[in-house]
C-alpha positions as CSV (number, residue, x, y, z in Angstrom):
1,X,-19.5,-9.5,4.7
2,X,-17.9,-10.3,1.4
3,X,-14.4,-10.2,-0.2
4,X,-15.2,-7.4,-2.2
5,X,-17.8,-5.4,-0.1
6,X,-14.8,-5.8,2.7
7,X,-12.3,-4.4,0.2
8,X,-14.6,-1.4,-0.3
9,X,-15.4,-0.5,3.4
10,X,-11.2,-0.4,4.0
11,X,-9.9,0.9,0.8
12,X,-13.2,3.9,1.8
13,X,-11.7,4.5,5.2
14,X,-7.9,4.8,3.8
15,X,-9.2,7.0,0.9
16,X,-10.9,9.1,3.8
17,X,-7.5,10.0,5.7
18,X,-5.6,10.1,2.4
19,X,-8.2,13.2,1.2
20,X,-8.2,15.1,4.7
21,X,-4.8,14.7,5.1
22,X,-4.6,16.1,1.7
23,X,-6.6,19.0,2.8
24,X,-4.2,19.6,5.5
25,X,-0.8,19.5,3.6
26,X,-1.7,19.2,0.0
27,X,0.3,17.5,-2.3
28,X,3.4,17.5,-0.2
29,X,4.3,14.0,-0.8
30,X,4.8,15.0,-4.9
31,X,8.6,15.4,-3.9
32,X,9.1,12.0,-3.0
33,X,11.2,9.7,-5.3
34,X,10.4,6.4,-5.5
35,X,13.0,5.4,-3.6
36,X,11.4,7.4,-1.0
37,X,8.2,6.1,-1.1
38,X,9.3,2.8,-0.9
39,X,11.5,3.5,2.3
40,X,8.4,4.8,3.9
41,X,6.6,1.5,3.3
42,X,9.4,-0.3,4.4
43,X,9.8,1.5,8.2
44,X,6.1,0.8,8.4
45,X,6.5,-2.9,7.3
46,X,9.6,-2.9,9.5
47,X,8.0,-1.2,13.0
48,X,4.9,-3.8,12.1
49,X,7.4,-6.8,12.3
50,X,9.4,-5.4,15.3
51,X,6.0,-4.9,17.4
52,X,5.0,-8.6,16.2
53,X,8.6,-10.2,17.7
54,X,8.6,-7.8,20.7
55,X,4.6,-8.1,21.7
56,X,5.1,-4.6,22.8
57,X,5.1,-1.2,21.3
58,X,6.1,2.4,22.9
59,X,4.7,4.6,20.3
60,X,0.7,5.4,20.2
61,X,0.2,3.9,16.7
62,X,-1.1,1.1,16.2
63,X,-0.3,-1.7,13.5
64,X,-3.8,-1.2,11.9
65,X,-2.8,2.7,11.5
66,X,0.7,0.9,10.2
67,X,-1.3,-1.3,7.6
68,X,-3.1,1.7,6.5
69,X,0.0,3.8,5.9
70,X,1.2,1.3,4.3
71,X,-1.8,1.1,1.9
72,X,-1.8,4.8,1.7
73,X,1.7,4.9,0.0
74,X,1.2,2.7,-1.5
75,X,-1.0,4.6,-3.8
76,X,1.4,7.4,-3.9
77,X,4.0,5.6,-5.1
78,X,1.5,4.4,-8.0
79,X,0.4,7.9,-8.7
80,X,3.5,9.1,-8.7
81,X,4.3,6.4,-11.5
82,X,2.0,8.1,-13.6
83,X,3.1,11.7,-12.8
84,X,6.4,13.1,-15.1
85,X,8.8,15.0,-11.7
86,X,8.6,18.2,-14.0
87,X,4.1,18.2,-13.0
88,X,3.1,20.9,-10.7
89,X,3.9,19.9,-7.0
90,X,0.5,20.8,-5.8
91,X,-2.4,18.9,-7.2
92,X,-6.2,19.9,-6.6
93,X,-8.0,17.4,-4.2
94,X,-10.4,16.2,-6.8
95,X,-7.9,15.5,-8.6
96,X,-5.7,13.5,-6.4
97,X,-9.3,11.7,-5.0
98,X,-9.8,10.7,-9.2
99,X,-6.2,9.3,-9.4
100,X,-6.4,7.8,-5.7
101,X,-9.6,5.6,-7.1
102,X,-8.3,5.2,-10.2
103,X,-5.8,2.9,-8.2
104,X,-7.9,1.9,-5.9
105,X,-9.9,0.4,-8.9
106,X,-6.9,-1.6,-10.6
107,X,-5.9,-2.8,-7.3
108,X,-9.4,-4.0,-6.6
109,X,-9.7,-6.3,-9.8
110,X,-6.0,-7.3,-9.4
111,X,-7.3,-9.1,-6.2
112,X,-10.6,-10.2,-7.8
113,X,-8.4,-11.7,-10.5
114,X,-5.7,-13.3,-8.3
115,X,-9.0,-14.7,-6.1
116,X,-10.6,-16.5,-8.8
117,X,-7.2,-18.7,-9.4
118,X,-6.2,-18.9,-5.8
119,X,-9.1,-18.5,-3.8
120,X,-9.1,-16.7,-0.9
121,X,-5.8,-18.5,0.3
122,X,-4.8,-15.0,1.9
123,X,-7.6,-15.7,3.9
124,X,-5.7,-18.6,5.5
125,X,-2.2,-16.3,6.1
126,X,-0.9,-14.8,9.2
127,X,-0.6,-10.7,9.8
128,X,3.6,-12.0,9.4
129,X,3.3,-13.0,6.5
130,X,2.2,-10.0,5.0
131,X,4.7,-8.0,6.7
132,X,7.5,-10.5,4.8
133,X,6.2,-10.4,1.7
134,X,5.9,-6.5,1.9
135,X,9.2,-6.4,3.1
136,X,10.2,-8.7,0.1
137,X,8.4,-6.7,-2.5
138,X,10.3,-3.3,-1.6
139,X,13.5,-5.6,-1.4
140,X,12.4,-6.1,-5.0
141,X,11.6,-2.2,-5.8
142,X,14.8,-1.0,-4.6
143,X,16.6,-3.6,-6.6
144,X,14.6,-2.5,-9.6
145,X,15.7,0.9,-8.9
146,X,19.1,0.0,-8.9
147,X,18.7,-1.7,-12.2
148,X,17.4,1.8,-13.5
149,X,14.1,0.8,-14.0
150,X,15.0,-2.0,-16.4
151,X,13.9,-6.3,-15.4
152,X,14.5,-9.0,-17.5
153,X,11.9,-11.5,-16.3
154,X,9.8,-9.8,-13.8
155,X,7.0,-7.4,-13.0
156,X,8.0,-3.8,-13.0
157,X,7.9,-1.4,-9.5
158,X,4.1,-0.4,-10.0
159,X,2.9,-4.4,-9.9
160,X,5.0,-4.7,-6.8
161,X,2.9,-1.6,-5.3
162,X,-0.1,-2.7,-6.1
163,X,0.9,-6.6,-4.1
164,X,2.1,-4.4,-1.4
165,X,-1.6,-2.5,-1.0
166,X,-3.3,-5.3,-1.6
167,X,-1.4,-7.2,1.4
168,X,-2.3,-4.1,3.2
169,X,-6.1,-4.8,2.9
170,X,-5.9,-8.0,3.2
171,X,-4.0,-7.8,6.9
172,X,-6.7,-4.7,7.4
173,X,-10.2,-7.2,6.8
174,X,-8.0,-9.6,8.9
175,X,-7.9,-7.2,11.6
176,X,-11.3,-6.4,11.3
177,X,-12.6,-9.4,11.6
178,X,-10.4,-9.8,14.7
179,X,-8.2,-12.7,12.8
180,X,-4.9,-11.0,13.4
């Protein structure tokens, strides 16, 4: 399978829990700051990396479902971007499937971008290093935060989401090709 057909097929099956679960609670996660958002990417990143230096885990999920919740907010905390806090709470499903893609998209040619000038060198990582350089990239977020949105020299919070889901599909076509 190909880069980008690989992309597709786990971005699809994220996008598919992200809409039912949407059907099931709505918009609920519209409340989220995005501090919050961030700090639920970071106790994913962080059980990931603790089940990687224990070789053991207690709770059912696994670090694929991790990765995928990891993807998953990372959208949120894109859309969310985009969204003023004063917007209705509740959003309709097509709409929040448009924006989800919408994302999706931009993420998509980020990585087709970053590919053509490094290659595939992700392709040669391990499953730790994309937990670090998550971990890293919401280090970076937060720190953002606390300079009230303002950098001098870097990316702002939304480039460091869309790194942080595209380490997410990256460690998922990993997975699936039983790499990691």
């Amino acid at each position: 399978m190909k880069t980008n057909d690989q992309y597709d097929a786990v971005a699809g099956k994220c996008r598919d829990t992200f809409i039912k679960k949407t059907a099931d609670y709505g918009t609920s996660w519209r409340v989220y700051r995005t501090i919050s958002v961030a700090d639920q990417i970071y106790i994913k990143a962080k059980r990931i990396r603790t089940i990687q230096e224990k070789k053991e885990q207690k709770i059912g999920d696994d670090i694929k479902s991790e990765f995928e919740g990891i993807l998953n907010y990372a959208v949120i905390g894109l859309i969310q971007l985009d969204l003023h806090k004063e917007e209705a709470e509740q959003l309709p499903v097509a709409e929040v499937q448009h924006r989800y893609d919408e994302k999706i998209t931009l993420a998509k040619k980020l990585m087709q971008d970053k590919n053509h000038d490094y290659g595939e060198a992700w392709r040669e990582m391990s499953q730790e290093s994309y937990v670090d350089l998550t971990l890293a990239k919401i280090l970076r977020i937060k720190q953002i935060i606390d300079n009230e949105g303002k950098t001098v020299a870097s990316e702002g919070i939304d480039a460091n989401f869309y790194d942080i889901l595209n380490y997410a599909v990256f460690a998922l076509i990993m997975i699936s090709e039983e790499k990691h």
